[in-house]
N, C-alpha and C positions, 0 to 999 in steps of 0.2 A: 329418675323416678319413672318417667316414661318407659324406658327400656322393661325396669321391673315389671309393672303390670302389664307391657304386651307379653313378656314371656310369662309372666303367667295367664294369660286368657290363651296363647297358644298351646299349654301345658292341660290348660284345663279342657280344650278340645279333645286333647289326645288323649285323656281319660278318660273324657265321655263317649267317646267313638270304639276305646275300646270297651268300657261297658255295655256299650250297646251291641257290639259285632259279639260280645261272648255269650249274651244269651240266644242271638241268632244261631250259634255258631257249636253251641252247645250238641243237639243230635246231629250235627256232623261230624263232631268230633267222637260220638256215640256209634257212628258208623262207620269209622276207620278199618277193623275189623273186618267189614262186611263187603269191602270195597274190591279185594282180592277177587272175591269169587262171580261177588251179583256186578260188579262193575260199578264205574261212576253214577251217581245220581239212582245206585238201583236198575240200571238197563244194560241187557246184556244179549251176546247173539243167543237164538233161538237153540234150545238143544236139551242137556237133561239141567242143568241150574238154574231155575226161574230165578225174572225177574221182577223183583217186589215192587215196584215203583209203578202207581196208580191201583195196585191192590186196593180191597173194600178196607177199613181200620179192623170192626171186628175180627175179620177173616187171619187177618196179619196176626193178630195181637192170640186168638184163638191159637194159630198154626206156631207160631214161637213159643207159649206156654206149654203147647202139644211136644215140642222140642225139649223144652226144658224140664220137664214129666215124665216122661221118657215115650209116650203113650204114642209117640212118630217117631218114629227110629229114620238118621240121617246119617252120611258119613262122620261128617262131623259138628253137624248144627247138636247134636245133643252135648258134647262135650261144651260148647260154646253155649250154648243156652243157660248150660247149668250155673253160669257164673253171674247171672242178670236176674234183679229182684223184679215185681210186677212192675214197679213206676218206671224203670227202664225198657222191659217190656211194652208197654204202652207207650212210652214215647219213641222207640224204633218202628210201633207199629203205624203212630200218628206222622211222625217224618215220611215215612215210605208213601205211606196212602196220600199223598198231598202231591207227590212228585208225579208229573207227569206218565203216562202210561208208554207200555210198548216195550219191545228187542230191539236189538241193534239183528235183525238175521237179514233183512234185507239192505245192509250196506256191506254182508259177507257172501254175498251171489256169486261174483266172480275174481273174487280174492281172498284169500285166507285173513281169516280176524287176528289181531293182535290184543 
């Protein structure tokens, strides 16, 4: 009987732990996509591809909409936009705005970025 209810109290950790890493884990997974270009966490070296991460929320959420509108023309953030409703919109734009600020352009001074 022992045996039984320890596997299940460890069963039930691992349900609750994943419950809880998924809605963490939700606008990361929201930004899988975005990871190619802006880099991890949203920061990337200095050049023409900004990097969203510690943007203001409105600004974000404004500039993606503007994306997905067409009313900002991008190489390809319009085609990519076009597929995200407003709520997803505003929670890539709440992810980004919360992430720490900054490029990576001055850890590419004297070596080429990867």
């Amino acid at each position: 009987m022992r045996v039984v209810i320890e596997s299940l109290m460890v069963g039930l950790l691992l349900v609750t732990a994943g419950v809880q890493g998924g809605n963490q884990g939700e606008p990361l997974m929201l930004t899988n996509g975005c990871i190619n270009c802006h880099g991890f966490e949203g920061q990337r070296p200095s050049g023409v591809i900004p990097s969203p991460a510690g943007q203001p929320e409105a600004y974000l959420y404004k500039t993606l909409t503007a994306y997905r509108n067409g009313t900002l023309e991008g190489s390809i953030m319009n085609r990519i936009m076009r597929e995200y409703d407003d709520q997803t919109l505003r929670q890539l734009a709440h992810y980004y705005s919360r992430l720490p600020s900054g490029s990576l352009g001055s850890d590419c001074k004297d070596a080429p970025c990867r």
